[in-house]
C-alpha positions in Angstrom: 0.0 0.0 0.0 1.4 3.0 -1.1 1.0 6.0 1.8 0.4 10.1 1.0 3.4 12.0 3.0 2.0 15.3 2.1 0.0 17.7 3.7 -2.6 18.1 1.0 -4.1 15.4 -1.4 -3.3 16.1 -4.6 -5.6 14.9 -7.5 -4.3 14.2 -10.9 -5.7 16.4 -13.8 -6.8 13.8 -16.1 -8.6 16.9 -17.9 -6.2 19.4 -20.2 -5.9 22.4 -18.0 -4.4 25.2 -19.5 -2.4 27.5 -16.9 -2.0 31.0 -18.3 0.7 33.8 -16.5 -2.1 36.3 -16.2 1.2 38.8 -15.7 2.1 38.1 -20.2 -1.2 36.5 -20.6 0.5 33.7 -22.2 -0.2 30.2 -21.5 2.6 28.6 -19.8 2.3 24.9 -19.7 -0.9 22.9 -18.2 -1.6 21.0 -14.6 0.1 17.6 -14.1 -1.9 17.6 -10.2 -3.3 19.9 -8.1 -3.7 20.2 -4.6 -5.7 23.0 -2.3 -2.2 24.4 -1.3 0.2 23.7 -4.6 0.5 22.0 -7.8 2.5 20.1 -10.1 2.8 22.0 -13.5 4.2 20.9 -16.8 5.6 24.2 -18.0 6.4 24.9 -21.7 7.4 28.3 -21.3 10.8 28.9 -19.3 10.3 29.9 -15.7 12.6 31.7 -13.7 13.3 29.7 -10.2 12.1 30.8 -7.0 9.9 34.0 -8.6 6.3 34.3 -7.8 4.0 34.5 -10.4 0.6 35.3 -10.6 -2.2 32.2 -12.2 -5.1 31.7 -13.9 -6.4 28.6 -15.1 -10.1 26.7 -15.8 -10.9 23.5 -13.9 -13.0 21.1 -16.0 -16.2 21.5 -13.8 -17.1 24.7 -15.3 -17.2 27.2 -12.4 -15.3 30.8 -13.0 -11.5 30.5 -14.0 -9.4 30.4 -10.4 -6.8 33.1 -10.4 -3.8 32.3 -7.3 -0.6 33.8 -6.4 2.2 31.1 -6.6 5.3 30.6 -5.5 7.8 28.7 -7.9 9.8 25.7 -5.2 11.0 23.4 -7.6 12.4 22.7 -11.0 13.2 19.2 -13.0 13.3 18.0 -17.0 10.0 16.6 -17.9 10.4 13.3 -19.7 8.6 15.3 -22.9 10.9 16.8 -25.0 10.3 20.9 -24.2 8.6 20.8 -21.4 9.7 21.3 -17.4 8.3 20.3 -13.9 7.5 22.8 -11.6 6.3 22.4 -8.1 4.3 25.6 -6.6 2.7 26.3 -3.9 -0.1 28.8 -3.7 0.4 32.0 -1.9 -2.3 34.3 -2.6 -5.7 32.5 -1.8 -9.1 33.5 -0.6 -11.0 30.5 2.1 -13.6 30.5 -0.3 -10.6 29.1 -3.2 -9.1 26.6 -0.9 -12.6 25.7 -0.2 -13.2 25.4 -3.9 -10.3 23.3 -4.6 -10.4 21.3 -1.5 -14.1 20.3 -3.3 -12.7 19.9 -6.8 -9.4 17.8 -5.7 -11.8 15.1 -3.1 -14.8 15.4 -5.8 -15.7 11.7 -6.5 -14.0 10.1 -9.4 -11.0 11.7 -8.6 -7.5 9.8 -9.3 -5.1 10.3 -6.0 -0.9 11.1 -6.6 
């Protein structure tokens, strides 16, 4: 049995969802997982590491686009040719997002990293 070491569950985006730097307004890669506090995104634009940047992205169920602060931890090569990991966490969020996502990542159907 394989045990969750992190805080927050994160659910994998089995959906395309688009992640655009509402800073350029360019999209900048899409969502590999997402958790209420972070997620995993597979960038295909350069980032730079430790910056903050500022998020906007649509999950698949249809509400208003979520728009988050988020903090830039972690960098690694993505086995796809072009594209890069990067682990953020979220830094500026309302209770009402967390709430949101916290719904969206334990909705049923959801597939668990």
């Amino acid at each position: 049995m394989i045990q969750e070491f992190r805080r927050a569950r994160r659910r994998k985006a089995s959906d395309v969802i688009l992640v655009t730097d509402a800073m350029t307004d360019r999209v900048i890669g899409r969502v590999g997982n997402l958790s209420e506090t972070g997620m995993l995104l597979i960038a295909t634009e350069p980032l730079l590491d430790d910056a903050l940047y500022q998020f906007s992205f649509q999950l698949p169920d249809g509400s208003e686009p979520v728009e988050l602060g988020a903090h830039l931890l972690w960098l690694d090569d993505a086995t796809l040719a072009g594209s890069t990991w990067a682990g953020f966490r979220f830094i500026a969020t309302t209770p009402a997002l967390v709430y949101r996502l916290h719904g969206w990542v334990n909705a049923p159907g959801s597939r668990y990293e």
